[in-house]
C-alpha positions, 0 to 999 in steps of 0.5 A: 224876430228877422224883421226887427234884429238885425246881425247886431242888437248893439248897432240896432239898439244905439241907431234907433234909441240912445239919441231918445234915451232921456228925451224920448219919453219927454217927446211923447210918454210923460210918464207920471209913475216913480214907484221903486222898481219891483221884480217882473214876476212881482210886478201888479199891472195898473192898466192891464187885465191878466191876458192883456199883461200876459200878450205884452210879456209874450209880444214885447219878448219877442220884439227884443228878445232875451236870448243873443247880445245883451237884456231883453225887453222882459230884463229891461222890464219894458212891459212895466213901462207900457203898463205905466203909460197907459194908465197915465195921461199918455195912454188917456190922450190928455194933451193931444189933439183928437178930434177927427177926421182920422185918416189911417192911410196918413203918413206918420208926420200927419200925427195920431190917426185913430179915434181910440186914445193909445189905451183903448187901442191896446184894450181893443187890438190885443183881443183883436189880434188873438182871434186872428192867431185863433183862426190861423193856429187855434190858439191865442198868441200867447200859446204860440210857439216863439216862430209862431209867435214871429210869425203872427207879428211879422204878419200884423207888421206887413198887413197881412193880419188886418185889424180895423182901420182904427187899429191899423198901426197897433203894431207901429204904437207897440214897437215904439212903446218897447224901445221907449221902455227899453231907453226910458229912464228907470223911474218910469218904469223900463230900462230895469237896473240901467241894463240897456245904458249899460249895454250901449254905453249911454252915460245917462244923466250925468251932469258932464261928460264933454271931455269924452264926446272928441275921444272917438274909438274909446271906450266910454270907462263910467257906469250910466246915472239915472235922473235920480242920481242912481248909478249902474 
């Protein structure tokens, strides 16, 4: 969607998460799931009914879509990571703080603004966002055509389709879990097969690569190593 590709997902993707590729997930996804990936279309959500899994396929695909430069969301299997993480202490708030007040005006140094932990935000946005799609389209957003389907986000994005003041950045929460899926390492879940490192030539977790960081202008020749020592 026009608001969230610009002319090259490349120069997109390296601004806003190779410098998190490995860290990211640390900082705020702790993601506790180290199952062997398992093909999308085979995949059994843990936290997610069959509609709720059904809007993160059809959202997250058009956040960073399939068609253009590069995987998607869907061949990075990010929908498996957001899957993962809200079934785990990420998604139940376990470490963070939550009493309020909570102030949804707040600006985002002000930390998690809601009285809902991020599953129970998803649990109650989804159903939220589809009756507003509902009331504009007749349909859900899942049965939007892709420009109806940019259309709708983009207006979630702007406030043009207000939720409740709980929900009020449901939009920011899902476009951050989609690029931490996309960068994530493949144990927890996203980045399927190392796709995205390869894409923006990441090394992943290799043990050494300083006597390339000086060598500006050329390209990287090594395949990226995930945490557990695969190699793409």
């Amino acid at each position: 969607m026009s608001n969230f590709s610009p002319p090259s997902r490349r120069s997109f993707l390296m601004a806003s998460g190779a410098g998190v590729a490995l860290t990211g997930v640390a900082m705020t996804f702790h993601a506790n799931s180290k199952e062997a990936a398992v093909k999308l279309d085979k995949y059994q959500p843990e936290y997610f009914t069959s509609e709720e899994w059904a809007f993160v396929l059809a959202a997250t695909a058009r956040l960073i879509p399939s068609e253009g430069e590069g995987p998607g969301a869907l061949e990075a299997h990010v929908p498996v990571f957001i899957d993962r993480q809200l079934k785990g202490y990420y998604g139940n708030a376990d470490i963070w703080y939550m009493e309020g007040p909570h102030d949804p005006t707040a600006t985002p140094d002000r930390g998690w603004q809601s009285p809902l932990n991020p599953a129970q935000m998803y649990r109650k946005a989804i159903p939220a966002f589809n009756a507003a799609c509902k009331e504009r389209w007749s349909k859900d957003f899942v049965g939007l055509t892709s420009e109806q389907q940019d259309e709708a986000l983009t207006a979630l994005q702007k406030g043009e389709i207000k939720l409740e003041p709980e929900l009020s950045f449901f939009f920011a929460t899902l476009l951050a879990n989609t690029k931490e899926g996309y960068f994530a390492d493949p144990q927890h879940g996203g980045n399927y097969g190392m796709q995205s490192w390869k894409y923006i030539g990441f090394p992943g977790a290799r043990a050494s690569y300083m006597e390339w960081v000086d060598q500006h202008n050329v390209k990287y020749p090594l395949g990226p190593v995930s945490i557990k020592g695969e190699r793409a």
